[in-house]
C-alpha beads as a LAMMPS data file, in Angstrom:
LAMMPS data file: protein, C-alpha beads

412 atoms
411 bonds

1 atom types
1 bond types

-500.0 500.0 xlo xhi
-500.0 500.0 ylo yhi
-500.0 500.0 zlo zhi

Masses

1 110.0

Atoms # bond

1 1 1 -30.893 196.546 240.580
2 1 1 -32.840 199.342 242.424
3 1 1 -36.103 200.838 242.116
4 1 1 -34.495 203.654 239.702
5 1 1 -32.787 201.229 237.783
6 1 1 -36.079 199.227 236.936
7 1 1 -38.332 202.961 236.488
8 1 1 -35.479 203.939 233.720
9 1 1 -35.397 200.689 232.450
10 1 1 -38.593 200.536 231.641
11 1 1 -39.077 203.478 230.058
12 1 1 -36.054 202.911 227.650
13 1 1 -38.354 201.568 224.377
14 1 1 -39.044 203.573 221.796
15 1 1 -37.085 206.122 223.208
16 1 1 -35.931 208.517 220.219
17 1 1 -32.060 209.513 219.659
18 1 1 -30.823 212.535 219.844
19 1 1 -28.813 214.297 216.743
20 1 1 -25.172 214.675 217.337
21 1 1 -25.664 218.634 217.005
22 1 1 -28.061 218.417 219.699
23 1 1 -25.560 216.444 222.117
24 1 1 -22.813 218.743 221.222
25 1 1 -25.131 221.887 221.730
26 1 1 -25.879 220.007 225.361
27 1 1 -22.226 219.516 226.376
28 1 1 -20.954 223.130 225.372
29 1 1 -24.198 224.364 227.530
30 1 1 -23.143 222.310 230.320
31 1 1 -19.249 223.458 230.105
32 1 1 -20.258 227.419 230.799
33 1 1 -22.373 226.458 233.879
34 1 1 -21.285 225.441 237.475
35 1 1 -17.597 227.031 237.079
36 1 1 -18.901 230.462 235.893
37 1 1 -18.415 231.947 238.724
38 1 1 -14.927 230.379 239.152
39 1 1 -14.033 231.776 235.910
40 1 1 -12.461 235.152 237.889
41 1 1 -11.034 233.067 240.509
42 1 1 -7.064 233.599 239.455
43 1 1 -7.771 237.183 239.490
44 1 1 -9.191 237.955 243.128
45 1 1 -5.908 239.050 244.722
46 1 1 -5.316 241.377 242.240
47 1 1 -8.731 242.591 242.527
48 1 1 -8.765 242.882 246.355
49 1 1 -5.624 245.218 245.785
50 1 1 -7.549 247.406 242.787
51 1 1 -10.291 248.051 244.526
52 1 1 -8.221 248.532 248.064
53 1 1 -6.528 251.533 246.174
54 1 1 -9.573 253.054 244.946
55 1 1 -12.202 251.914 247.849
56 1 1 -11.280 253.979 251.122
57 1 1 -14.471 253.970 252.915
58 1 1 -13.663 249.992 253.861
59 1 1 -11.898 247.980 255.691
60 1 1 -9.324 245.869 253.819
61 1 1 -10.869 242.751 255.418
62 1 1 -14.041 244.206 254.075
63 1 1 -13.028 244.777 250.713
64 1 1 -11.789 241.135 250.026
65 1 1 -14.811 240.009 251.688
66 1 1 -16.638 241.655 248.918
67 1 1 -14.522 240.470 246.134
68 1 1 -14.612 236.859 247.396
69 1 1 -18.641 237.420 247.269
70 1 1 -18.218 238.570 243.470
71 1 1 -17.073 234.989 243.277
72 1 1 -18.992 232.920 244.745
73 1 1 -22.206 235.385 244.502
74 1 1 -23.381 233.694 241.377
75 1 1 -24.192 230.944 243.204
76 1 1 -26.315 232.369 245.655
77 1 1 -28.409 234.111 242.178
78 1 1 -28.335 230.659 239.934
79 1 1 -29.754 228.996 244.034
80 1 1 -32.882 231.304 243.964
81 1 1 -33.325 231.785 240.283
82 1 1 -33.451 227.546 239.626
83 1 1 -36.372 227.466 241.634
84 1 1 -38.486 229.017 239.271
85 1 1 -36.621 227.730 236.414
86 1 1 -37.210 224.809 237.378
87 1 1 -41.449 225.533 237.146
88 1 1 -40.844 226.983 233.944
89 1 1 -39.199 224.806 231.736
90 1 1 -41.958 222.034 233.101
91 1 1 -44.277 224.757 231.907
92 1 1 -43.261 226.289 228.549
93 1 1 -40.051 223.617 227.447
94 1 1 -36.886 224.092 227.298
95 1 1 -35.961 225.857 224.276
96 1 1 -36.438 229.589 225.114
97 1 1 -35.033 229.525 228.906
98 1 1 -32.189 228.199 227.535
99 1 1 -31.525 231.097 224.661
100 1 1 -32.913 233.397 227.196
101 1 1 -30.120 232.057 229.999
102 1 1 -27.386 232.173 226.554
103 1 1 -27.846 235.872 225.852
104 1 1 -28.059 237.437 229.652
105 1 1 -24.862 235.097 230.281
106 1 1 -22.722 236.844 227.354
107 1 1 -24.221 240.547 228.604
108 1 1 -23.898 239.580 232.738
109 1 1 -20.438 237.827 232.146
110 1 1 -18.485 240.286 230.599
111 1 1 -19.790 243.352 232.788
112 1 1 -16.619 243.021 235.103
113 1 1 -15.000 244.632 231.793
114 1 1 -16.089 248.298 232.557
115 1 1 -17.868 248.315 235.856
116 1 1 -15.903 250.995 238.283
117 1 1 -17.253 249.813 241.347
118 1 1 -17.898 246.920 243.738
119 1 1 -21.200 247.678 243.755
120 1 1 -21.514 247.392 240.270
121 1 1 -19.952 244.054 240.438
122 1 1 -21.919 242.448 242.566
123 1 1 -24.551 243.912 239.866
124 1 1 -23.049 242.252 236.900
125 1 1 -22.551 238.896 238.799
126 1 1 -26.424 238.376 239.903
127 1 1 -27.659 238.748 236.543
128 1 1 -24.899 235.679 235.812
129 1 1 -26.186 233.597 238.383
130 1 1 -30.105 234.044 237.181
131 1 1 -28.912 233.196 233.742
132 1 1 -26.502 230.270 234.743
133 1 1 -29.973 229.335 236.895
134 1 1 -31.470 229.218 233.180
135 1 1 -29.124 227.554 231.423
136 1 1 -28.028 224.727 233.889
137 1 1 -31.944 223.950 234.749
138 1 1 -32.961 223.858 230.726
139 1 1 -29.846 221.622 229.664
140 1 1 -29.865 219.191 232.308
141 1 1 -33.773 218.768 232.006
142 1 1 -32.927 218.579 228.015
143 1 1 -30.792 215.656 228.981
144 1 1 -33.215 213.978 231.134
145 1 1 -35.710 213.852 228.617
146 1 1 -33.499 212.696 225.992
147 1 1 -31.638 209.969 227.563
148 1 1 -32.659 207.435 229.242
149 1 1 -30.740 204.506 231.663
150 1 1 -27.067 203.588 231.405
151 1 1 -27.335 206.312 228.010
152 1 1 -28.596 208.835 230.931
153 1 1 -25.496 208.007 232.763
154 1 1 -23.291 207.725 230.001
155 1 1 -24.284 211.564 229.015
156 1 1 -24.543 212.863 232.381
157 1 1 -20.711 211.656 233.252
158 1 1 -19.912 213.821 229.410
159 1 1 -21.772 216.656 230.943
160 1 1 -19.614 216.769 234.041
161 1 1 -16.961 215.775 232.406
162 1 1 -17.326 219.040 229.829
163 1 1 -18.332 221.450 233.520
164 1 1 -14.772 219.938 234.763
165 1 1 -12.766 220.779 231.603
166 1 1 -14.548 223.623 230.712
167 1 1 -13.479 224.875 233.876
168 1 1 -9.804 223.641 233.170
169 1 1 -9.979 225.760 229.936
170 1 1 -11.379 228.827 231.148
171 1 1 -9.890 229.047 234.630
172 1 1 -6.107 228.542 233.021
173 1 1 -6.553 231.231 230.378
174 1 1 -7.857 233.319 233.357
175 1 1 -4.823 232.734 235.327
176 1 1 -2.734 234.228 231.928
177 1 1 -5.276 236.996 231.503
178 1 1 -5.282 237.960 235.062
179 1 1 -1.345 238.402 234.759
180 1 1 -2.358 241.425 232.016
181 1 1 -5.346 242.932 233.943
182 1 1 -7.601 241.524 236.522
183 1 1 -10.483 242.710 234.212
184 1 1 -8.843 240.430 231.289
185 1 1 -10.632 237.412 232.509
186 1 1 -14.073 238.707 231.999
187 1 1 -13.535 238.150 228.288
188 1 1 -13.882 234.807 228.197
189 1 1 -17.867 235.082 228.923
190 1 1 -18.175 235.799 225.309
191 1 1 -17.517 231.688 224.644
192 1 1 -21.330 231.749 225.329
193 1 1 -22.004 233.237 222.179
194 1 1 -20.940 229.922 220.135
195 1 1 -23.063 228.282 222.121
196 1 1 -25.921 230.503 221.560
197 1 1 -25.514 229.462 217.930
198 1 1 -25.054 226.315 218.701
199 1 1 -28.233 226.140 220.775
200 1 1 -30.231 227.870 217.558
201 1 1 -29.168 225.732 215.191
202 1 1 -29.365 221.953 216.701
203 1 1 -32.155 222.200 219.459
204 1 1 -35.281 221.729 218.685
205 1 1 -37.995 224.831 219.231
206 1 1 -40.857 222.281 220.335
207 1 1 -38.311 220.330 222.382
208 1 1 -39.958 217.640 224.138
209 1 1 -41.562 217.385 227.281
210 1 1 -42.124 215.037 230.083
211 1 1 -43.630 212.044 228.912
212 1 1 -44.044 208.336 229.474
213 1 1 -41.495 207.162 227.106
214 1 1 -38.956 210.394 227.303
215 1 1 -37.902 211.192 231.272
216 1 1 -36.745 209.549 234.212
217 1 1 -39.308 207.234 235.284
218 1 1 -42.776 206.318 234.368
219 1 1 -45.940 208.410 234.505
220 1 1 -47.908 205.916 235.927
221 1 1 -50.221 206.026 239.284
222 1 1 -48.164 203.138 240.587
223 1 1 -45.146 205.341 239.360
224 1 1 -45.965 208.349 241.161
225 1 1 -47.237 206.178 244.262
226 1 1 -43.730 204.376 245.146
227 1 1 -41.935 208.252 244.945
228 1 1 -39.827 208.637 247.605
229 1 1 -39.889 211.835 248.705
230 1 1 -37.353 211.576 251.484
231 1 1 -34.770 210.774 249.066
232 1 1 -34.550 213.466 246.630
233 1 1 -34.090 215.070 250.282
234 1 1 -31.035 213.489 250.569
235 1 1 -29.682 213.600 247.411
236 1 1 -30.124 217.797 247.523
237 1 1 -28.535 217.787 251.005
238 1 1 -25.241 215.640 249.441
239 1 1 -24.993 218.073 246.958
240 1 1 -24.990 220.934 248.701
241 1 1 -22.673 219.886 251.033
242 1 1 -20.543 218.329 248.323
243 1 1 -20.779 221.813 246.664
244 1 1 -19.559 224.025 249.703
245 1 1 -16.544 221.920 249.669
246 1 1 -15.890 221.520 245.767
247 1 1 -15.985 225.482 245.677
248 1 1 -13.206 225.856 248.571
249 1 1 -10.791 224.944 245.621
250 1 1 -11.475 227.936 243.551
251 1 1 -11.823 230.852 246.721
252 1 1 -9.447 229.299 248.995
253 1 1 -7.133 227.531 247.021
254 1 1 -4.794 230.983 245.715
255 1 1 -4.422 231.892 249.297
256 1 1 -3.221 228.411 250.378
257 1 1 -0.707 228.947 247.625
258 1 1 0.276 232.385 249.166
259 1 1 0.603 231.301 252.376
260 1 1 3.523 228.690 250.810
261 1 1 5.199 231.222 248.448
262 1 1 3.254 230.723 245.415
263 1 1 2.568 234.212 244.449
264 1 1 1.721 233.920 240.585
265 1 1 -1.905 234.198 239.100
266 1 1 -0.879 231.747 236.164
267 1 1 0.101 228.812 238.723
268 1 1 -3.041 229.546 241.207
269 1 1 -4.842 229.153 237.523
270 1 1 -2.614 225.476 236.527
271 1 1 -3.599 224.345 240.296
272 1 1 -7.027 224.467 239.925
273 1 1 -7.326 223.785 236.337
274 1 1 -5.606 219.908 237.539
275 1 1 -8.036 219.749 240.057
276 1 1 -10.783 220.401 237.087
277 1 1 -8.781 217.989 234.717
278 1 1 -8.685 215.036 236.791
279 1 1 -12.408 215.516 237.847
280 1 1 -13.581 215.843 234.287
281 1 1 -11.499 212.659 233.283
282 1 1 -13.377 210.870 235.780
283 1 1 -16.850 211.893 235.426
284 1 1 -16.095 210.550 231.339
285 1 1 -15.814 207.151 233.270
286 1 1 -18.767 207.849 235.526
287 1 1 -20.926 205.331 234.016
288 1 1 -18.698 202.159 234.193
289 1 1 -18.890 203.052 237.729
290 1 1 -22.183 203.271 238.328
291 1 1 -22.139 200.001 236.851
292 1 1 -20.457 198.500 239.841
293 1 1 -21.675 200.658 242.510
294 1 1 -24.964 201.938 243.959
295 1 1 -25.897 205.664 243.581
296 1 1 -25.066 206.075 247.642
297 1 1 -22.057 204.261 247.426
298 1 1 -20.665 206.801 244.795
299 1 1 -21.517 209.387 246.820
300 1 1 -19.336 208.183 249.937
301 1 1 -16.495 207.241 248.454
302 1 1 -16.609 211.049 247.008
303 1 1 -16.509 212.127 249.953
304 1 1 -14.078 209.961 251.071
305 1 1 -11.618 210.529 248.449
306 1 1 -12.229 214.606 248.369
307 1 1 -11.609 214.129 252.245
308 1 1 -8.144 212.709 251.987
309 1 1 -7.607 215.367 248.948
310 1 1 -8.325 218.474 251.512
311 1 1 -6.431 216.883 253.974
312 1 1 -3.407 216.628 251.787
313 1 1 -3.712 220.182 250.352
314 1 1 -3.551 220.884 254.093
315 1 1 -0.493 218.947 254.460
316 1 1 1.626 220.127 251.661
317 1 1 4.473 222.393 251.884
318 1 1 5.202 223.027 247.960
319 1 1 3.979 224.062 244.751
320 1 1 4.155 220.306 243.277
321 1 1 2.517 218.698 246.217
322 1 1 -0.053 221.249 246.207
323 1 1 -0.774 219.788 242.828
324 1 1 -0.670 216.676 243.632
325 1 1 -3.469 216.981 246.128
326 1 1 -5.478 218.742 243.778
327 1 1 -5.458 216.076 241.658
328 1 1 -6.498 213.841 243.930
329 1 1 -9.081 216.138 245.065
330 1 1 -10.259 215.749 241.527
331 1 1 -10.737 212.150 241.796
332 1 1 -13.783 212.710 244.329
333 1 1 -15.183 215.853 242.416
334 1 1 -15.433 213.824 239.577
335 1 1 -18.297 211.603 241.029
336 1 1 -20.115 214.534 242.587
337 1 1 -21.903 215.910 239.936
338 1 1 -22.611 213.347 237.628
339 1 1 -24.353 210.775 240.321
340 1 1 -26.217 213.881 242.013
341 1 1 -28.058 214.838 238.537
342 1 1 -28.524 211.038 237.339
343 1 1 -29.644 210.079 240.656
344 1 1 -32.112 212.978 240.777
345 1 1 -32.789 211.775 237.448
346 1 1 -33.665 208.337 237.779
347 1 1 -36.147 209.111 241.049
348 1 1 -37.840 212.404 239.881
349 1 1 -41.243 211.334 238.215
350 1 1 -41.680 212.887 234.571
351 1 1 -44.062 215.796 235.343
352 1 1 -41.625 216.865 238.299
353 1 1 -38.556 216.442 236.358
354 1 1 -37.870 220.284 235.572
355 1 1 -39.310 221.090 239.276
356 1 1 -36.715 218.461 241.017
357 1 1 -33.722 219.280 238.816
358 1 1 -34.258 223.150 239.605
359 1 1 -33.648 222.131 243.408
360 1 1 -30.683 220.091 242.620
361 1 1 -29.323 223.173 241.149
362 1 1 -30.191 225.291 243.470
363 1 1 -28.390 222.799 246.335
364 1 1 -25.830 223.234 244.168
365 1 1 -25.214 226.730 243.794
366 1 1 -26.679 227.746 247.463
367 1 1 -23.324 225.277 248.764
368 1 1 -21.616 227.474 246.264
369 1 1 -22.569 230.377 247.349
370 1 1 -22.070 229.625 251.250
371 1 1 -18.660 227.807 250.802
372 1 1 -16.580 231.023 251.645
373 1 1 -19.213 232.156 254.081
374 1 1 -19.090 229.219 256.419
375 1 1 -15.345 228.564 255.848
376 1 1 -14.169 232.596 256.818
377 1 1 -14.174 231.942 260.751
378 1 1 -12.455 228.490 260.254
379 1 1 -10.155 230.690 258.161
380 1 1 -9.848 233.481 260.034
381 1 1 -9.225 231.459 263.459
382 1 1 -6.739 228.442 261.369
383 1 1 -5.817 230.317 258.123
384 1 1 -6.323 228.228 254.989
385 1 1 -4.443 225.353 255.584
386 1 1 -6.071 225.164 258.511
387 1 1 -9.470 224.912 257.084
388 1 1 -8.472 222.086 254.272
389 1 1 -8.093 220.351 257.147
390 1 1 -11.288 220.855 258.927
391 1 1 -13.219 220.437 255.519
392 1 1 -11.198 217.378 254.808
393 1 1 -12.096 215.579 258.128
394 1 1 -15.782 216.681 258.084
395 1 1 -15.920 214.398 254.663
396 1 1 -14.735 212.031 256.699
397 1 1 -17.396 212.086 258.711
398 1 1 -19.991 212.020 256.141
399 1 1 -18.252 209.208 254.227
400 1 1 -18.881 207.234 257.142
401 1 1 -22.183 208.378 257.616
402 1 1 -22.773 207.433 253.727
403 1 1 -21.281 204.140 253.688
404 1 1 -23.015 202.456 256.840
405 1 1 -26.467 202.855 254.879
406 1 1 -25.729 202.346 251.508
407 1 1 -28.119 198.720 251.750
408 1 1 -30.965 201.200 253.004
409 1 1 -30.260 203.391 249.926
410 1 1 -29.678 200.895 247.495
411 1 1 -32.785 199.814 248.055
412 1 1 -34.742 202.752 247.771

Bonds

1 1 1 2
2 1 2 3
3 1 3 4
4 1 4 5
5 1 5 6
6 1 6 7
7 1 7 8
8 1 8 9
9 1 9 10
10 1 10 11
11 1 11 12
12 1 12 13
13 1 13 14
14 1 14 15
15 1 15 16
16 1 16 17
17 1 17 18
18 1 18 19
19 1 19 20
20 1 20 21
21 1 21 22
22 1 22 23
23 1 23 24
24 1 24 25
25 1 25 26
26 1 26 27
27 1 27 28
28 1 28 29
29 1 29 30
30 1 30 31
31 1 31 32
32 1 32 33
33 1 33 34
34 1 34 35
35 1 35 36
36 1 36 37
37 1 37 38
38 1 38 39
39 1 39 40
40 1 40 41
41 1 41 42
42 1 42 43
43 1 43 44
44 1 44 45
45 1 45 46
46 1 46 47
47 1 47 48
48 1 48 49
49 1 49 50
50 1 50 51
51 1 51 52
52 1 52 53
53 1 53 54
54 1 54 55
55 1 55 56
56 1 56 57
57 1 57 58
58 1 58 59
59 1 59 60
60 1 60 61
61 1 61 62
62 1 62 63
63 1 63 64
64 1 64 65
65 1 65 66
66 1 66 67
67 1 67 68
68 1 68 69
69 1 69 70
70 1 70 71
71 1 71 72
72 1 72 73
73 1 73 74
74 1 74 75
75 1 75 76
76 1 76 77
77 1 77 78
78 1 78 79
79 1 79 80
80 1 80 81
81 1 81 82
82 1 82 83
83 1 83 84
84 1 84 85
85 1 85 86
86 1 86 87
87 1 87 88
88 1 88 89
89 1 89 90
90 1 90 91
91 1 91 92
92 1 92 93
93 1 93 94
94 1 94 95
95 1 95 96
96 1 96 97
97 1 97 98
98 1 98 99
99 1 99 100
100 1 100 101
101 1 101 102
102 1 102 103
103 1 103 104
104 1 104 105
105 1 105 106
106 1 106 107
107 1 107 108
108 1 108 109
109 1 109 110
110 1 110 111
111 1 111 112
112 1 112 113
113 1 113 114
114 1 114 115
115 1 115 116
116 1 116 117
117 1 117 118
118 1 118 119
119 1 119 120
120 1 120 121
121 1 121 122
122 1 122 123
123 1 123 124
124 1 124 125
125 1 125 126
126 1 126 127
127 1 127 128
128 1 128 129
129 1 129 130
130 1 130 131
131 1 131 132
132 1 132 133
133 1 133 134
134 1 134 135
135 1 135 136
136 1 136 137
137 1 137 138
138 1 138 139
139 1 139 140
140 1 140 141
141 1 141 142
142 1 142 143
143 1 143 144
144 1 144 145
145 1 145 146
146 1 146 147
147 1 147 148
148 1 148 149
149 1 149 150
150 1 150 151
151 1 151 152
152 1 152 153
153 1 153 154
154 1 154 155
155 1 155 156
156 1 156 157
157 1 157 158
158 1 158 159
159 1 159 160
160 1 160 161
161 1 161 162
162 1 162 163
163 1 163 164
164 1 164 165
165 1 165 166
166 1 166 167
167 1 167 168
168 1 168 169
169 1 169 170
170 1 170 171
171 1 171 172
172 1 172 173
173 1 173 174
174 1 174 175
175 1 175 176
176 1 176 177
177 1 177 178
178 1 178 179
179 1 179 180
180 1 180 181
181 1 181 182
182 1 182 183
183 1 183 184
184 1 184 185
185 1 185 186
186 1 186 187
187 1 187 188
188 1 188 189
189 1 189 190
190 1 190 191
191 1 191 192
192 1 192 193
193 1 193 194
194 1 194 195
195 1 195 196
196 1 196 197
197 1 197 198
198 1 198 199
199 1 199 200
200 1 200 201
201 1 201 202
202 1 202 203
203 1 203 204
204 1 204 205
205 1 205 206
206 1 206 207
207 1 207 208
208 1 208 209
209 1 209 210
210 1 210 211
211 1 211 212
212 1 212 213
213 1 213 214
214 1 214 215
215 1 215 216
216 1 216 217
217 1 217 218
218 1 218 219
219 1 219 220
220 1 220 221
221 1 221 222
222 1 222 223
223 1 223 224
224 1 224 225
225 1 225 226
226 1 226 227
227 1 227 228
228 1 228 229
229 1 229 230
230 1 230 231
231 1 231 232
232 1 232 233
233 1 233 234
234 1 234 235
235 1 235 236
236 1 236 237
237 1 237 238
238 1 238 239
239 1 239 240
240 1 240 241
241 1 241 242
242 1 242 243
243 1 243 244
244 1 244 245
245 1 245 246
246 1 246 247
247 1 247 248
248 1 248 249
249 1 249 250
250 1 250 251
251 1 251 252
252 1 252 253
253 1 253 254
254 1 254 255
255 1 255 256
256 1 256 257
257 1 257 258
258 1 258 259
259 1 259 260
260 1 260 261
261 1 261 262
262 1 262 263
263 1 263 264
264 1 264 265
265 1 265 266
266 1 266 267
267 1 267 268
268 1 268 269
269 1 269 270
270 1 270 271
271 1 271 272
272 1 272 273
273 1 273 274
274 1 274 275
275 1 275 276
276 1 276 277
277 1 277 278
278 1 278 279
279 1 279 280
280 1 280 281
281 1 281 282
282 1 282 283
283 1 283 284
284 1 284 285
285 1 285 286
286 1 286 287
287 1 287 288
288 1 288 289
289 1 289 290
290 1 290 291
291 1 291 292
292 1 292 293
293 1 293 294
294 1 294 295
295 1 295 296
296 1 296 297
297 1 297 298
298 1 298 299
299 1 299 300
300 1 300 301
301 1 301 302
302 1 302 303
303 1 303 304
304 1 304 305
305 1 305 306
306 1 306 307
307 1 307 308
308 1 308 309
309 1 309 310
310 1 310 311
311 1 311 312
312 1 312 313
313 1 313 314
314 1 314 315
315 1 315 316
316 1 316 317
317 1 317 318
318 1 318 319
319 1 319 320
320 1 320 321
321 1 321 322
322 1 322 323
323 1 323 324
324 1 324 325
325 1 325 326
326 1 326 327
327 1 327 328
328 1 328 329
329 1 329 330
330 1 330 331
331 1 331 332
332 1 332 333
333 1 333 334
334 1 334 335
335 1 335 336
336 1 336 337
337 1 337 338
338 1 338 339
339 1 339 340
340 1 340 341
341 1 341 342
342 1 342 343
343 1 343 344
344 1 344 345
345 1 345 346
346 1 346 347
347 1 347 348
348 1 348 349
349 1 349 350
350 1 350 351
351 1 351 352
352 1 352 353
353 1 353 354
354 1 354 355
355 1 355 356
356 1 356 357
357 1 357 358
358 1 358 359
359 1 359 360
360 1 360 361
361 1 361 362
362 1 362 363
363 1 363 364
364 1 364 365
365 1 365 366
366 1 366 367
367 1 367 368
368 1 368 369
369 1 369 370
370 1 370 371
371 1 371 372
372 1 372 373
373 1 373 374
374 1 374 375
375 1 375 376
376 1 376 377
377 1 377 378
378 1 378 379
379 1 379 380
380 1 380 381
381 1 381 382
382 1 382 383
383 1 383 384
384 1 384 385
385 1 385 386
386 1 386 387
387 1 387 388
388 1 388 389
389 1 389 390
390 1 390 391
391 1 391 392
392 1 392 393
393 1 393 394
394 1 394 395
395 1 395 396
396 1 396 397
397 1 397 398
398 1 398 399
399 1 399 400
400 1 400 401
401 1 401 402
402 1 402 403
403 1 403 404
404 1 404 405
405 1 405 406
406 1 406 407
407 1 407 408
408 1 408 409
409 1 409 410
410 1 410 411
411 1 411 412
């Protein structure tokens, strides 16, 4: 047992349960944030080619650039907006980001429904990724105050598991809807108004703050003293580069496919929505994991296993390969975001929880945001397959690195 498992096991007493509503008003939360952006994804070629017709002061090459950017831009929104997210649910609770974060979601998300221009959006998208920033920062600090321990874990593989199949859910119907119109997909934003209700009803208004008994470790002097603050360092830098290569499935995947014959929206959609399936049935099992391994041994062998995934997609030369390696892709996405927000958890003392969670998002969403960035030369000089397979040997690399101190770690 390591010094996180003995700071949440202590503070496990008299630890209050949370309502059903509440846990279902969590999960549904979680579900509409780290694939938001990804939502469009089975619609970009066929908006590179609208706005290609209409757009004639750019380059082609600059006009999917752009598009690409309405993707993953988000990301780069929901990096910079956690930060002070982060310092204000520690401040003022939870509650009212997160309604905030609900309503600007429903009014950012479906923009893409009537804006004429690229400029407009890129518009539409920032004002997602500041309330995803919202959202994701309020529920997951919701969760660590409510849970605590092997509960924590239990709830934080659910709320990956829900971002995975959320993702499955919405990123298939996009794939039908982008068959009608590329500006179909946008639609599906509205989901967030359930939630919103959801969030009303079951969550409390004076939700609870950091305190001894309710968050990830204990509030004592000696507590705060033996904070490591080289390893929430390394946790952030896992998950952002975990991130960059969990979000080459959504903007690179469809133009693997191309490159291979696959020309349908739908089946770019079923691709990744397998790839979000398998991960999502894995983080539900996240916890009997963690009950074998150390936090830093999850981590490599996600890396190793999303490795061997890229490599694959790089390999195959079909549509049912292709799927195949997404699913096994999946395997190692499952672990990533589960053990990077219960290990961030289980180290962050109580009155930095909200502070330390709003950097683990932002990790998250920056690697999001920079994935198609720092792949485009690799892509432009060895074309998509090509960069699976540079992605899938640099996990390599870092699984190695991983694995070789996961005593050090474990100890921690």
């Amino acid at each position: 047992m390591n010094l996180s498992d003995v700071h949440e096991a202590s503070s496990t007493s008299n630890h209050p349960e949370a309502s059903t509503g509440l846990r279902v008003a969590l999960l549904a939360a979680s579900s509409l944030t780290v694939m938001a952006g990804a939502t469009i994804a089975p619609a970009l070629p066929a908006m590179v080619d609208h706005f290609r017709d209409i757009d004639h002061t750019r380059s082609a090459e600059r006009i999917a650039f752009l598009v690409k950017l309405g993707l993953t831009g988000p990301g780069l929104f929901t990096a910079i907006g956690s930060l002070a997210a982060g310092a204000l649910v520690d401040r003022f609770g939870r509650y009212w980001p997160l309604v905030i974060g609900l309503v600007a979601y429903v009014v950012a998300g479906t923009s893409g429904m009537y804006v004429r221009t690229i400029e407009g959006l890129l518009v539409g998208r920032a004002l997602l990724g500041l309330a995803v920033a919202l959202v994701m920062v309020a529920t997951t600090s919701l969760i660590g105050d409510w849970f605590v321990g092997p509960a924590r874990q239990r709830f934080n593989g659910w709320q990956g598991a829900c971002m995975s199949f959320g993702g499955v859910v919405f990123l298939v119907a996009a794939g039908y809807l982008a068959d009608v119109s590329w500006r179909s997909p946008f639609l599906i934003y509205l989901t967030a108004s359930a939630v919103f209700f959801a969030v009303l009803v079951f969550v409390p208004r004076g939700a609870r703050k950091p305190s001894v008994t309710g968050s990830s470790g204990p509030a004592t002097g000696a507590g705060i003293a033996s904070f490591s603050a080289w390893l929430p360092v390394l946790v952030l830098g896992v998950a952002f580069l975990g991130m960059i290569m969990f979000y080459m499935i959504p903007t690179q995947l469809p133009f693997r496919l191309r490159t291979i014959g696959v020309l349908e929206h739908s089946r770019s959609g079923i691709a990744i929505g397998v790839n979000g399936l398998v991960a999502g049935l894995v983080s539900m099992n996240y916890a009997k994991i963690r009950e074998r391994l150390s936090f830093a041994a999850v981590a490599g062998w996600q890396m190793l296993i999303m490795g061997l995934g890229f490599v694959s997609i790089a390999g195959a030369t079909s549509y049912p390969l292709t799927l195949a390696a997404c699913a096994l892709t999946g395997l190692g996405q499952g672990l990533m975001l589960p053990n990077a927000m219960a290990w961030m958890q289980s180290i962050a003392p109580p009155q930095r929880l909200g502070r330390l969670v709003g950097l683990l998002v932002s990790a998250v969403f920056f690697g999001q945001f920079f994935s198609p960035i720092a792949m485009k030369p690799i892509v432009d000089w060895v074309g998509p397959g090509g960069s699976f397979a540079a992605a899938g040997g640099l996990m390599l690399v870092i699984t190695a690195a991983l694995l070789s101190q996961v005593r050090r770690l474990s100890a921690e």
